[in-house]
C-alpha positions as CSV (number, residue, x, y, z in Angstrom):
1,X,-61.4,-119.8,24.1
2,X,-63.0,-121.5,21.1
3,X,-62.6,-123.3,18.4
4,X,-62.1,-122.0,15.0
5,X,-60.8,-124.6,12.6
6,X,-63.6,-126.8,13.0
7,X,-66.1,-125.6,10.6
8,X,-69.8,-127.1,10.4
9,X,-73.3,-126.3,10.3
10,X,-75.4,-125.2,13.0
11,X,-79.1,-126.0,13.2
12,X,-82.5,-124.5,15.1
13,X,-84.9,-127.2,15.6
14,X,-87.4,-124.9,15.1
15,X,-86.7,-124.7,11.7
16,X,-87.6,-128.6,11.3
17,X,-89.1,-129.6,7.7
18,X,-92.8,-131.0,8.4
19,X,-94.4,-130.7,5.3
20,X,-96.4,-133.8,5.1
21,X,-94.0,-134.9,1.6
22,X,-93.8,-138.4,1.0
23,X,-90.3,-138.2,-0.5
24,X,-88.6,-140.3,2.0
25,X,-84.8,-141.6,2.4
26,X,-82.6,-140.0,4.5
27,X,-82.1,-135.7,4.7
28,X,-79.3,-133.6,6.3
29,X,-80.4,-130.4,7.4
30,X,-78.8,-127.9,9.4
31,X,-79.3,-124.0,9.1
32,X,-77.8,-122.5,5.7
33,X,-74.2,-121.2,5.9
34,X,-71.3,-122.2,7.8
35,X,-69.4,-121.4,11.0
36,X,-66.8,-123.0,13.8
37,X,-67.5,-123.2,16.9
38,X,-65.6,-119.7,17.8
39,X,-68.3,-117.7,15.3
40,X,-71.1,-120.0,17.2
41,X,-70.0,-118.9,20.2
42,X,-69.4,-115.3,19.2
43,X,-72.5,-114.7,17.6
44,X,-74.5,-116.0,20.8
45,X,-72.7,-113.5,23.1
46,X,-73.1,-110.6,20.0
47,X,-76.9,-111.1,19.6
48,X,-77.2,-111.5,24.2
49,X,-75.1,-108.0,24.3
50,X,-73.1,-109.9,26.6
51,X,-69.4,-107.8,26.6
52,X,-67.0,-110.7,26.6
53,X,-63.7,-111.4,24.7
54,X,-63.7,-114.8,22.7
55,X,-60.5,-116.0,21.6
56,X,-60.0,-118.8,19.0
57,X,-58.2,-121.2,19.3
58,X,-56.6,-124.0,16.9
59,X,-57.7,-127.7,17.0
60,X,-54.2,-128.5,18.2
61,X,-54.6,-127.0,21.6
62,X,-57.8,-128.8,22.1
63,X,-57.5,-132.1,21.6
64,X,-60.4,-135.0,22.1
65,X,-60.4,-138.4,22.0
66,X,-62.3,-138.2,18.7
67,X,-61.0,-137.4,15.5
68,X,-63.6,-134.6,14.0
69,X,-63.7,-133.3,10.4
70,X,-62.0,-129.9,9.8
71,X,-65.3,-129.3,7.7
72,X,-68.7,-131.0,8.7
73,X,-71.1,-128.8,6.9
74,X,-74.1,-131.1,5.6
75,X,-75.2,-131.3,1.8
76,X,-79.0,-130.2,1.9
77,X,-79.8,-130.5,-1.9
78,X,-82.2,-133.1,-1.5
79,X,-84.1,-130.7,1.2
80,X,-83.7,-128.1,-0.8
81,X,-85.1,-129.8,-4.5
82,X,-87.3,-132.4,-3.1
83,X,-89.0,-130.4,-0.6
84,X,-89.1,-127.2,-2.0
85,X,-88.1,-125.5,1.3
86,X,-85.6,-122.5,1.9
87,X,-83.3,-122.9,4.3
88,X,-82.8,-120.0,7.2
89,X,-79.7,-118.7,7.6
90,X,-78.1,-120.1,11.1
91,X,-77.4,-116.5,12.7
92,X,-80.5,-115.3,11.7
93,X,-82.2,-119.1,13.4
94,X,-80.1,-118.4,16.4
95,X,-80.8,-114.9,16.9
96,X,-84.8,-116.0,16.6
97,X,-84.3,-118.7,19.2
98,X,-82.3,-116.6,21.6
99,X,-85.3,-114.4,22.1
100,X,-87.3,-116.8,23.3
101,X,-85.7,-118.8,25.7
């Protein structure tokens, strides 16, 4: 069972920015779009063809010591204006990634 109310951005390393810019300071980046850990975890069993029933489940049956956002997903305008660089899509990242490993 997994998560669905906790909603964020995921992120493929491979899809780093290393441009050589000098505009420094501090960037989020994560892939573009959004899901919670349920849709993370469904779409890697989808794109492996691996036959498996997620369920999702609410934060309130799985609790952590942590407190954690309900929505986490990063602002990546700076990325986007200062660096000139389009974002992937995190499905389409993940899908990439999953073929090679």
């Amino acid at each position: 069972e997994m998560l669905r109310s906790l909603v964020g951005s995921e992120m493929c390393i491979r899809d780093r920015i290393n441009d050589g810019s000098s505009d420094y300071g501090v960037y989020h980046f994560s892939n573009s779009g959004v899901a919670s850990w349920f849709d993370f975890a469904k779409a890697i069993f989808e794109l492996k063809n691996v036959d498996i029933q997620v369920n999702p489940i609410s934060t309130r049956e799985y609790p952590t010591p942590a407190a954690r956002p309900k929505y986490s997903v990063m602002d990546k305008t700076k990325v986007v204006n200062n660096l000139n660089f389009q974002i992937p899509y995190w499905r389409n990242s993940l899908e990439k990634m999953l073929k090679e490993i």
